[in-house]
MMTF fields as JSON, N, C-alpha, C and O atoms, coordinates in Angstrom:
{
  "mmtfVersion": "1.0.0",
  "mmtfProducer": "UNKNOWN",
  "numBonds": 455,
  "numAtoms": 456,
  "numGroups": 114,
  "numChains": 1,
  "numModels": 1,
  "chainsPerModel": [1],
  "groupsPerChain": [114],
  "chainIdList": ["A"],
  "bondAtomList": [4, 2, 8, 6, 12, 10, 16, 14, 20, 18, 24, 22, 28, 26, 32, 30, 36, 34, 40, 38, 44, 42, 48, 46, 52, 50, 56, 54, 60, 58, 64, 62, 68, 66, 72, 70, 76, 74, 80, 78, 84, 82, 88, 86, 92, 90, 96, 94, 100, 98, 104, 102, 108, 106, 112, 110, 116, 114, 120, 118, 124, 122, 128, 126, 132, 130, 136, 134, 140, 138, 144, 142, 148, 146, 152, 150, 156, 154, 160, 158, 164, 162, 168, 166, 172, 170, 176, 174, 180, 178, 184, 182, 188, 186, 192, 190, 196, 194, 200, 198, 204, 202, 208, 206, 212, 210, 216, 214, 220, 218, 224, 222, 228, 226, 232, 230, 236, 234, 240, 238, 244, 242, 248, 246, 252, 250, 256, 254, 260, 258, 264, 262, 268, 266, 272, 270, 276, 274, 280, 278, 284, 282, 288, 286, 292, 290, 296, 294, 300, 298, 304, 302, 308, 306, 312, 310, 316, 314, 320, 318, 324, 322, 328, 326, 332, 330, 336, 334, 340, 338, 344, 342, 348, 346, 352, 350, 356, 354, 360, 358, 364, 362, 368, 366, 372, 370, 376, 374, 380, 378, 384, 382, 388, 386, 392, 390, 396, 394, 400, 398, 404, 402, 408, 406, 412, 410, 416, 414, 420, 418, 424, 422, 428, 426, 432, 430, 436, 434, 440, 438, 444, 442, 448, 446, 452, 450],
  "bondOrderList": [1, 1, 1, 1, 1, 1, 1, 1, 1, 1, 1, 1, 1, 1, 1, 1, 1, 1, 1, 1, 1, 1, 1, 1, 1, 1, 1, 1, 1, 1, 1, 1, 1, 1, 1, 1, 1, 1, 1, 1, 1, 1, 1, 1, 1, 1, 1, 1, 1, 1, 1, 1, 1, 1, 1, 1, 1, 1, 1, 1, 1, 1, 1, 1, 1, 1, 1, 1, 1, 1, 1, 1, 1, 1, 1, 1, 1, 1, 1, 1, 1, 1, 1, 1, 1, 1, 1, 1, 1, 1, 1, 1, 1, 1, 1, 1, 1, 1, 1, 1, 1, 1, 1, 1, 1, 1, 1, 1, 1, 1, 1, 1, 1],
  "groupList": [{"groupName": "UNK", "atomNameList": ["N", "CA", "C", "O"], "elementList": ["N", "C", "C", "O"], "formalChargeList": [0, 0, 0, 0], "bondAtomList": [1, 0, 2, 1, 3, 2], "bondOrderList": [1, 1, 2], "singleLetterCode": "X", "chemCompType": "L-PEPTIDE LINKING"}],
  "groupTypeList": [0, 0, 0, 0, 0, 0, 0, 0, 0, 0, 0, 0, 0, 0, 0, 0, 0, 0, 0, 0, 0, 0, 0, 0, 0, 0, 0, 0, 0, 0, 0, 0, 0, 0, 0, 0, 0, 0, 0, 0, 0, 0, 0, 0, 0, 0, 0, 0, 0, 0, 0, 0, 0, 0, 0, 0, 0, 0, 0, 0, 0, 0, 0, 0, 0, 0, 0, 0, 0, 0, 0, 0, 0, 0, 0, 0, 0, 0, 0, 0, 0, 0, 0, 0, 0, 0, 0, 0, 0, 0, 0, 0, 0, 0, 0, 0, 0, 0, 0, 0, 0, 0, 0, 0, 0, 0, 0, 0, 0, 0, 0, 0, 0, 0],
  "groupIdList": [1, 2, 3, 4, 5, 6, 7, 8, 9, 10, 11, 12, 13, 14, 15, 16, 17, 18, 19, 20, 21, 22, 23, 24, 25, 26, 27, 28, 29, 30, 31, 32, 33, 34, 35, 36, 37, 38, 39, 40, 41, 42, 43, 44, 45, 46, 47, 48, 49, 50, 51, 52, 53, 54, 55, 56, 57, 58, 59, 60, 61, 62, 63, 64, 65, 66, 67, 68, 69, 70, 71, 72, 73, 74, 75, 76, 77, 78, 79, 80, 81, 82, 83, 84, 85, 86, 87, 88, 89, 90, 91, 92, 93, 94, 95, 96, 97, 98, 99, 100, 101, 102, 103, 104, 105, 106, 107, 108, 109, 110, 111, 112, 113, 114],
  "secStructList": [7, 7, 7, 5, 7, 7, 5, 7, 7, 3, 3, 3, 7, 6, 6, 7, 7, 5, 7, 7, 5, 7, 7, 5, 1, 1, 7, 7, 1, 1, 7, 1, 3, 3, 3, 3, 3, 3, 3, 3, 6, 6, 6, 3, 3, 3, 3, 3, 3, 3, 3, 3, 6, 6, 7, 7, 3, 3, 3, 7, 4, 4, 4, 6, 6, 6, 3, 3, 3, 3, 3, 3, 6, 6, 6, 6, 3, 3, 3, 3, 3, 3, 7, 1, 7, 7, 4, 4, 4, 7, 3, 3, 3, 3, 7, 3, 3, 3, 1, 1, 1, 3, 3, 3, 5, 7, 7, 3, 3, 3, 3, 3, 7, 7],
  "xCoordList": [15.815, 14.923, 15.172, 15.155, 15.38, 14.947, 14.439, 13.267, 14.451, 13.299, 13.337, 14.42, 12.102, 12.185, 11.714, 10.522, 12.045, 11.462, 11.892, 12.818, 10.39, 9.891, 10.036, 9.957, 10.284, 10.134, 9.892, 10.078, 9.323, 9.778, 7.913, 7.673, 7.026, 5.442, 5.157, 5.875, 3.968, 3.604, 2.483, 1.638, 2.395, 1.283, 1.944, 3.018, 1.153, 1.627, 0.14, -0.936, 0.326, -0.435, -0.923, -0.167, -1.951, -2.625, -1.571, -1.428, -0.94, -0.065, 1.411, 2.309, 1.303, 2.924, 3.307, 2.719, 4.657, 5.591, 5.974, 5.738, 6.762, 6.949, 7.959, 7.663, 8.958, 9.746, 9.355, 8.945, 9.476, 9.256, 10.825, 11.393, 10.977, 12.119, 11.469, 10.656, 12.644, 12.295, 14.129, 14.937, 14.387, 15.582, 15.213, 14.295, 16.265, 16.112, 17.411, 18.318, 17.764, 18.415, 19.283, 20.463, 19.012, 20.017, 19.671, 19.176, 20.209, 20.291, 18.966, 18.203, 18.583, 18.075, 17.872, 16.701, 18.977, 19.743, 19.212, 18.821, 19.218, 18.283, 17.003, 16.456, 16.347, 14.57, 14.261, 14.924, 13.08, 12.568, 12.099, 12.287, 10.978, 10.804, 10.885, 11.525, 10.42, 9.611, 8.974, 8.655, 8.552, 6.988, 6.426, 6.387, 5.834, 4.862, 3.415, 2.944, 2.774, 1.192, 0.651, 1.337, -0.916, -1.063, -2.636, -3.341, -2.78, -4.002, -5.441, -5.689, -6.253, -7.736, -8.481, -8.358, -9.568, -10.771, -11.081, -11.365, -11.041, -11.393, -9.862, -9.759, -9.024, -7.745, -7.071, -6.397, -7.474, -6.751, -5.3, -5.479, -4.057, -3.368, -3.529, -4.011, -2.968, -3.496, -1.591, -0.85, -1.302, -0.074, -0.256, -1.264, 0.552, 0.678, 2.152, 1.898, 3.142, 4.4, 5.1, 5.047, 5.717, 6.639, 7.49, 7.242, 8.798, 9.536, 10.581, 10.736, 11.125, 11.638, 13.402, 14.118, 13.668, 15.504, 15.969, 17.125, 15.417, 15.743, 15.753, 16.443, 14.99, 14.799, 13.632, 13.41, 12.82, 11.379, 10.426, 10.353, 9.71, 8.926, 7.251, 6.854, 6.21, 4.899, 4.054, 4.231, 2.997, 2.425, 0.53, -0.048, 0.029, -0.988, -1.613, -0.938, -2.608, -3.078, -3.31, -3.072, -3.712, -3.803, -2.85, -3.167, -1.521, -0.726, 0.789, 1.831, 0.488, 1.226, 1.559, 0.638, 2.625, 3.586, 3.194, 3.445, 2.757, 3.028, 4.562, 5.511, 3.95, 4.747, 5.695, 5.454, 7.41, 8.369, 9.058, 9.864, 8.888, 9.398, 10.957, 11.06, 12.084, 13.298, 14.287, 13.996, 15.103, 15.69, 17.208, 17.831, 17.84, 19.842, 20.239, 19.705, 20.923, 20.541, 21.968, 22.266, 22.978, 24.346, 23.857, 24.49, 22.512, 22.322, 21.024, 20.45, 20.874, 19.953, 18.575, 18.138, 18.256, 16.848, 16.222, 16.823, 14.655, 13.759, 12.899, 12.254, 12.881, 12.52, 10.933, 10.603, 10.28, 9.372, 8.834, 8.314, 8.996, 9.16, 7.709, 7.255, 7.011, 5.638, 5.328, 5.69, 4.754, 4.407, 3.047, 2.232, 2.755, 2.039, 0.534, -0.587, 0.852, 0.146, -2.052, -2.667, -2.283, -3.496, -4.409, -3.88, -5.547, -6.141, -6.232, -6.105, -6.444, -6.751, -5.944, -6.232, -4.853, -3.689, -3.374, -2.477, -4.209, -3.56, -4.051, -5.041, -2.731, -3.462, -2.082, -1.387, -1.812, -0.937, 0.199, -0.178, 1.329, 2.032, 2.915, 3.524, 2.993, 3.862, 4.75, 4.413, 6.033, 7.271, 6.658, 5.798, 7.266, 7.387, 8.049, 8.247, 9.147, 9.386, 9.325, 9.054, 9.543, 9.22, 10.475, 11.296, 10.514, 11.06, 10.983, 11.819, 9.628, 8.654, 7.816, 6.683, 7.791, 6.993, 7.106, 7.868, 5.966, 5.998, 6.456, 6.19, 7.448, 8.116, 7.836, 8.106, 7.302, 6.263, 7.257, 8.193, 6.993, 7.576, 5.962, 4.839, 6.444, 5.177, 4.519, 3.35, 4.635, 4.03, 4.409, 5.119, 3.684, 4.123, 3.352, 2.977, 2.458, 1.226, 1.219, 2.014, 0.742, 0.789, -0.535, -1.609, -0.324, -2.013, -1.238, -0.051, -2.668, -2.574, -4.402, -5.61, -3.506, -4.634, -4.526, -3.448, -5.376, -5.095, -5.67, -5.291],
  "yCoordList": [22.017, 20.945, 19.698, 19.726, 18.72, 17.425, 17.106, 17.148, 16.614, 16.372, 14.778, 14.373, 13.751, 12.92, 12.221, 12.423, 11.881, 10.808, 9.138, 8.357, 9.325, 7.413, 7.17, 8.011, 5.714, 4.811, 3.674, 3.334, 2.544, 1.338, 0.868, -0.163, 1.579, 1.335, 1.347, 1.837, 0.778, 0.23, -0.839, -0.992, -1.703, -2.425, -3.766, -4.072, -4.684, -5.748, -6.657, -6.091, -8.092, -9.053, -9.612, -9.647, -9.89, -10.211, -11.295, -12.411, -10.902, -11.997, -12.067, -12.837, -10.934, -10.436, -9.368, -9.009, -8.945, -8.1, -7.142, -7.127, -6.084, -4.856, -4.032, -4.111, -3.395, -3.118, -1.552, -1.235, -0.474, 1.039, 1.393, 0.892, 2.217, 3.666, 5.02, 5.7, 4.894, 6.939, 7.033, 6.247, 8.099, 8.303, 9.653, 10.246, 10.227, 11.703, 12.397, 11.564, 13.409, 14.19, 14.416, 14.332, 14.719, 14.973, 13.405, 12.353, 13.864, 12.941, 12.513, 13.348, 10.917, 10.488, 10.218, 10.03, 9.984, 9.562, 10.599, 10.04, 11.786, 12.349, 12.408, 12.86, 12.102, 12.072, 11.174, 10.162, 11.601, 10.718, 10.001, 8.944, 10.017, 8.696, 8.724, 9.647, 7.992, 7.457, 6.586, 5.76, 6.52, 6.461, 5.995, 7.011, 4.855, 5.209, 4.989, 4.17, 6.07, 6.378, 5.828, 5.787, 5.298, 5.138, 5.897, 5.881, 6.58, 7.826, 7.093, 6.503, 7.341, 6.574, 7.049, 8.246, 6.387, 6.889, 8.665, 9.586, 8.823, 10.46, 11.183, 12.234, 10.999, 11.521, 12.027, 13.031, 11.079, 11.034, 10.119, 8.931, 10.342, 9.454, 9.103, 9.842, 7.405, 6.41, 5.97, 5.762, 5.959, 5.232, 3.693, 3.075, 3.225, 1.7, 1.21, 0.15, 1.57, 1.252, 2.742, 3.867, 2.247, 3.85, 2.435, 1.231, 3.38, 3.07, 4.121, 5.283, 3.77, 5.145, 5.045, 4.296, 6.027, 6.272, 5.036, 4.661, 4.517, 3.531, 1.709, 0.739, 1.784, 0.908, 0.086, -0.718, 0.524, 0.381, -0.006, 1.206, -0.458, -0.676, -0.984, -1.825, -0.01, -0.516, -0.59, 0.123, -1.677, -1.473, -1.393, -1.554, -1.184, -1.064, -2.537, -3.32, -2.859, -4.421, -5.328, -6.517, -4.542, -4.418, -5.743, -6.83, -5.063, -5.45, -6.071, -6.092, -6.541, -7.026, -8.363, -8.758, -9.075, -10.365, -9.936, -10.861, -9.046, -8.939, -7.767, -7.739, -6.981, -6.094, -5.728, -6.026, -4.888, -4.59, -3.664, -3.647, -2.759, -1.487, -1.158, -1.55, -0.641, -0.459, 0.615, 1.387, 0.708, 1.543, 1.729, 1.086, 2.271, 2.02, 4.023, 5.056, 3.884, 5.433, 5.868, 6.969, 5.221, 4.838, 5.633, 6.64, 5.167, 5.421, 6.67, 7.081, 7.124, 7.969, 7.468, 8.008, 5.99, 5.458, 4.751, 3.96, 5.072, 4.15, 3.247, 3.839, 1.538, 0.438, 0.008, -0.133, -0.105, -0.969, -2.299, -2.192, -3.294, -4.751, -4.907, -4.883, -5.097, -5.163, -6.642, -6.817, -7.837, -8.789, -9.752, -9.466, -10.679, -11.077, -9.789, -9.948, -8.989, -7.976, -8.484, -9.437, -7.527, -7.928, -6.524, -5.412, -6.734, -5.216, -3.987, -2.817, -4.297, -3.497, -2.723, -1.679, -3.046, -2.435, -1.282, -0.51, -1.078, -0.412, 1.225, 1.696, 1.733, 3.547, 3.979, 3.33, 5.487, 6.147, 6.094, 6.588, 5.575, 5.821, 6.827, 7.038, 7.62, 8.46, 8.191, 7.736, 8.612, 8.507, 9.555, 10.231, 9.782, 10.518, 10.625, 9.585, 12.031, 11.803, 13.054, 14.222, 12.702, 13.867, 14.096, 13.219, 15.047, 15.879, 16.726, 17.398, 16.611, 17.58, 18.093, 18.048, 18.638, 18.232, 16.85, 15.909, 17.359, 15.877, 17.02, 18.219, 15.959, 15.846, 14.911, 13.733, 15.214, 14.416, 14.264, 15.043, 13.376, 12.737, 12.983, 13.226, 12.801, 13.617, 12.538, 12.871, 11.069, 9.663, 9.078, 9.465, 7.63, 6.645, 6.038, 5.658, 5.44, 5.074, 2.659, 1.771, 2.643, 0.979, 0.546, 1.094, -0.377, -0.799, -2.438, -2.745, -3.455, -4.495, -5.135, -4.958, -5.86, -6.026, -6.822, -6.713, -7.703, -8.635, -8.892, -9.872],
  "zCoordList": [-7.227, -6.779, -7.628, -8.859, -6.979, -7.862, -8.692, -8.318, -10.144, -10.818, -11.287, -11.711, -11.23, -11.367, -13.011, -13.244, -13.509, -14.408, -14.874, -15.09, -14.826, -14.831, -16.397, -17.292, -16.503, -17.493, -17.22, -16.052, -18.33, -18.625, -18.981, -19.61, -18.589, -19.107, -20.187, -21.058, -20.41, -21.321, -21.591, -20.709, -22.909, -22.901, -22.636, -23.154, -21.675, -20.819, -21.21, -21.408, -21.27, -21.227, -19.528, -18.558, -19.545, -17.992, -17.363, -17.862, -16.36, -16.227, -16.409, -16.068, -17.095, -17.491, -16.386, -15.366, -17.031, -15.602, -16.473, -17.681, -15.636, -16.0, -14.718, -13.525, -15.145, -14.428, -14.657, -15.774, -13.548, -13.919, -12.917, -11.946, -13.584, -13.0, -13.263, -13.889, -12.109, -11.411, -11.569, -11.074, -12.311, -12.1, -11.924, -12.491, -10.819, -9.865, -10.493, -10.482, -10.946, -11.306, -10.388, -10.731, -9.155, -7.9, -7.067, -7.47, -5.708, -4.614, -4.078, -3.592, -4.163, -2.978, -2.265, -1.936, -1.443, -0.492, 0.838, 1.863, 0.78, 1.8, 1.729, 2.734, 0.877, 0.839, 1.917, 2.146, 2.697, 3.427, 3.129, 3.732, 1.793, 1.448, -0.088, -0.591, -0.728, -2.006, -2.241, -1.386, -3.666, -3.579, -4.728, -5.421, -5.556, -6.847, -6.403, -5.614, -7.225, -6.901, -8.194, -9.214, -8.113, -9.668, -9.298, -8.289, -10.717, -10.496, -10.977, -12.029, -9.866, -10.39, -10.85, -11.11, -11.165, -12.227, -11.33, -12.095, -10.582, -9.844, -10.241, -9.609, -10.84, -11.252, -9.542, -9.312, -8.647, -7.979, -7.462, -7.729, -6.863, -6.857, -5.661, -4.803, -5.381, -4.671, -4.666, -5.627, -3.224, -3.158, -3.596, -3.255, -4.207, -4.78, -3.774, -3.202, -3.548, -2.838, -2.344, -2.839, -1.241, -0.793, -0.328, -0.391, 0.247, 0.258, 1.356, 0.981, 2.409, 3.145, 2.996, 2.331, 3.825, 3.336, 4.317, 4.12, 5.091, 6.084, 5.112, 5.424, 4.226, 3.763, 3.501, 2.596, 4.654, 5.18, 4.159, 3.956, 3.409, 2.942, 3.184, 3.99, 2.202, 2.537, 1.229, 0.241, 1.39, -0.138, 0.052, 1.127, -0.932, -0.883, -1.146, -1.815, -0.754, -0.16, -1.833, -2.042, -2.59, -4.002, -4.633, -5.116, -4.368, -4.632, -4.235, -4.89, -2.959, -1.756, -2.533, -3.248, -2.524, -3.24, -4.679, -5.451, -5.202, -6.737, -7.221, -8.005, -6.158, -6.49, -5.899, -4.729, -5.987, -5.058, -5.28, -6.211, -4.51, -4.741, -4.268, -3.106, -4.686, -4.299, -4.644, -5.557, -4.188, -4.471, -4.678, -3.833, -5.366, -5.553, -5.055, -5.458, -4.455, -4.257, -4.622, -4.158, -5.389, -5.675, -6.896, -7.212, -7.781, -9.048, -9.271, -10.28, -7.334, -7.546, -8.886, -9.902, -8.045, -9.15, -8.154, -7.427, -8.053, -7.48, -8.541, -9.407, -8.469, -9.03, -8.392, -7.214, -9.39, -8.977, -9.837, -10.947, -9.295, -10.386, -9.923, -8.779, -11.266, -11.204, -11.6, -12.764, -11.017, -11.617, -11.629, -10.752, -12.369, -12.176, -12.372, -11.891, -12.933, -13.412, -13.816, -14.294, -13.404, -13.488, -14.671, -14.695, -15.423, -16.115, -14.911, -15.27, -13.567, -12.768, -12.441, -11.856, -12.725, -12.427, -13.244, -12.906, -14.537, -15.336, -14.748, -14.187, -15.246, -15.046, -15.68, -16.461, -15.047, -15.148, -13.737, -12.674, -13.83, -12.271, -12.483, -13.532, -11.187, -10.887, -9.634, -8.541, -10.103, -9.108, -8.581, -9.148, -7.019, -5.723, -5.123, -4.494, -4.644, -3.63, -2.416, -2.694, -1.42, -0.271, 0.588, 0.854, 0.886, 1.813, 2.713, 3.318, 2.759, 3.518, 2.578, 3.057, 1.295, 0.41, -0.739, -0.962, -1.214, -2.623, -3.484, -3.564, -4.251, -5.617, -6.766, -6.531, -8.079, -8.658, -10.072, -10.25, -10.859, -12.031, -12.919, -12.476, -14.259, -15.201, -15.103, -14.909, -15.135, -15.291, -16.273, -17.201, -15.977, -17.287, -17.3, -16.191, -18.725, -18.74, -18.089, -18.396, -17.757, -18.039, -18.378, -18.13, -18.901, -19.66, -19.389, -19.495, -18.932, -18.925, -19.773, -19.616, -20.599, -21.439, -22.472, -23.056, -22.97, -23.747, -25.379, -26.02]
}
């Protein structure tokens, strides 16, 4: 099975940017989609961006012209350029991806805060 892990989080100023990776051990190139979720106060996760094998893109309203989710599948890594960052934003995100099930990355913390 695939296993994913994220980087690049961290502590960010209100207003500042932040780039995260998912690098996948194997291929993503057949996943149907991907995905970062960020987990809320109920420790539930909440899609923030997906992203499909087509190219397709959707985001959560949250964060629509801040944020952009992508993917290189050359380098087997999904990108998400976070900007213009707000405190609300902060949590834990997790990479995703599916294939008919979800495939989960351990997380990476982001804190926006001043």
């Amino acid at each position: 099975q695939v296993q994913l892990v994220e980087s690049g989080g961290g502590l960010v100023q209100p207003g500042g940017s932040l780039n995260l990776s998912c690098a996948a051990s194997g291929s993503i190139a057949s996943m149907y989609s991907m995905g970062w979720f960020r987990e809320n106060a109920d420790k539930q996760r909440e899609l923030v961006a997906g992203i499909t094998g087509g190219g397709n893109t959707n985001y959560d309203d949250s964060v629509k012209g801040r944020f952009t989710i992508s993917r290189d599948n050359t380098k087997n890594t999904v990108f998400l350029q976070m900007n213009r960052l707000k405190p609300e934003d902060t949590g834990v995100y997790y990479c995703s991806a599916f294939d008919g099930q979800y495939i989960w990355g351990q997380g990476t913390q982001v804190t926006v805060s001043s």
